[in-house]
C-alpha positions in Angstrom: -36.8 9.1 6.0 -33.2 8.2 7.0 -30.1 10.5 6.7 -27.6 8.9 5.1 -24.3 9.0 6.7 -20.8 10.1 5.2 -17.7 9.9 6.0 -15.3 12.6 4.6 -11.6 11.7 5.0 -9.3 14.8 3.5 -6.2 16.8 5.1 -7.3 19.9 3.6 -9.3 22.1 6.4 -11.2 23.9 3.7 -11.8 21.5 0.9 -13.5 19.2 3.7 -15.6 21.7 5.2 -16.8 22.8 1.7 -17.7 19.1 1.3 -19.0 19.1 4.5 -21.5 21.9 3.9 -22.5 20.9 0.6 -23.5 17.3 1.6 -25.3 18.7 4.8 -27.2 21.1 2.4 -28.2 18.0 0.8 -29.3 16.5 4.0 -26.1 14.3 4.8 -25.0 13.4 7.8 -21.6 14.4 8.4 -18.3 13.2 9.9 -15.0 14.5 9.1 -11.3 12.6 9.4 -8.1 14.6 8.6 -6.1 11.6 7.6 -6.4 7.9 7.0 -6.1 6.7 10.3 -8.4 8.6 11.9 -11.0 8.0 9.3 -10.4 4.3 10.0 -11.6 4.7 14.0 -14.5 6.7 12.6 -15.8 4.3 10.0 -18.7 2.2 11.5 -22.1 0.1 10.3 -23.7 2.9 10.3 -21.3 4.7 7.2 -23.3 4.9 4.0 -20.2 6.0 1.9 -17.0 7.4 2.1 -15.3 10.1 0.7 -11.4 9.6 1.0 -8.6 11.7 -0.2 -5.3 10.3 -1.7 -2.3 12.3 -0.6 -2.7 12.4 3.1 -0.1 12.4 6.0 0.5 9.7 7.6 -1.8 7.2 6.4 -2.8 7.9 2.4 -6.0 7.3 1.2 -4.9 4.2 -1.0 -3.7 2.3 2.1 -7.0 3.6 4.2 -9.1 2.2 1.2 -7.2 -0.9 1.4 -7.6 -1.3 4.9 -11.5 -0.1 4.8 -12.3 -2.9 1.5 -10.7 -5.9 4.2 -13.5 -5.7 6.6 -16.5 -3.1 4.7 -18.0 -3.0 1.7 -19.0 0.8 2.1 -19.0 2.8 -1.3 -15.5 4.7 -1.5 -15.4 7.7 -3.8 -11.8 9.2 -3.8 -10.9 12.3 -4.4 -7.8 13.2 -5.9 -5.3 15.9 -7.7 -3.3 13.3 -9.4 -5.5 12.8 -12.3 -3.6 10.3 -14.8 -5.1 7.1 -15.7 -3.1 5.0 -13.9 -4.1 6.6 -10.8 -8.0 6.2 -11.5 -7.8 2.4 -12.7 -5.3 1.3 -9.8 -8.1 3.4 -7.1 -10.7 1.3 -9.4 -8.8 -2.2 -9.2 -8.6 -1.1 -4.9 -12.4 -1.2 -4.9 -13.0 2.6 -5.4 -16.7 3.1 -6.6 -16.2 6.2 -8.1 -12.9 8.7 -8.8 -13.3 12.5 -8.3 -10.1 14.9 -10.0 -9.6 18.3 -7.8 -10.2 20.8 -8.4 -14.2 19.6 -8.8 -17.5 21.3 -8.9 -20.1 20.7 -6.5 -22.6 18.9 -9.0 -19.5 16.3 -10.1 -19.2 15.6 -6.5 -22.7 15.6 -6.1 
């Protein structure tokens, strides 16, 4: 059977290889961005979901999901600090299959 592939888009070194080496426990396969933009040039067919940060540098994850819903339909799941309702139904109204609040255990995530 098929890996699936993920896409993990987050500025913080060690929250995205914790990600990283839980989803490759889980048999994932892997690719990390550090910010929007680069998560854009890494995005292809091939993506099975994405996991996307919020408060980047540079590009945020609001405008990378923006930009990612006008050409994919690939599951987003954000991850976030900022917690308040707003922020989860705005991500939802974005396209945003599912909203994640840092910090997060492994099994939410999972």
């Amino acid at each position: 059977m098929p890996k699936e592939n993920v896409l993990i888009v987050e500025d913080d070194a060690d929250i995205r290889e914790g990600v990283r080496i839980l989803l490759e426990s889980e048999n994932y396969n892997v690719k990390e961005a550090a910010n929007g933009m680069e998560g854009l040039k890494l995005l292809d067919e091939d993506t099975d979901l994405v996991i996307l940060d919020i408060m980047m540098p540079g590009m945020n994850g609001l405008t990378a999901c923006e930009r990612i819903k006008e050409f994919s339909d690939v599951p987003i799941i954000m991850l976030s600090a900022r917690g308040e309702e707003y922020d989860k139904i705005y991500g939802f109204r974005m396209g945003i299959d599912d909203y994640v609040v840092k910090p997060f255990s492994p099994k939410e995530l999972m």
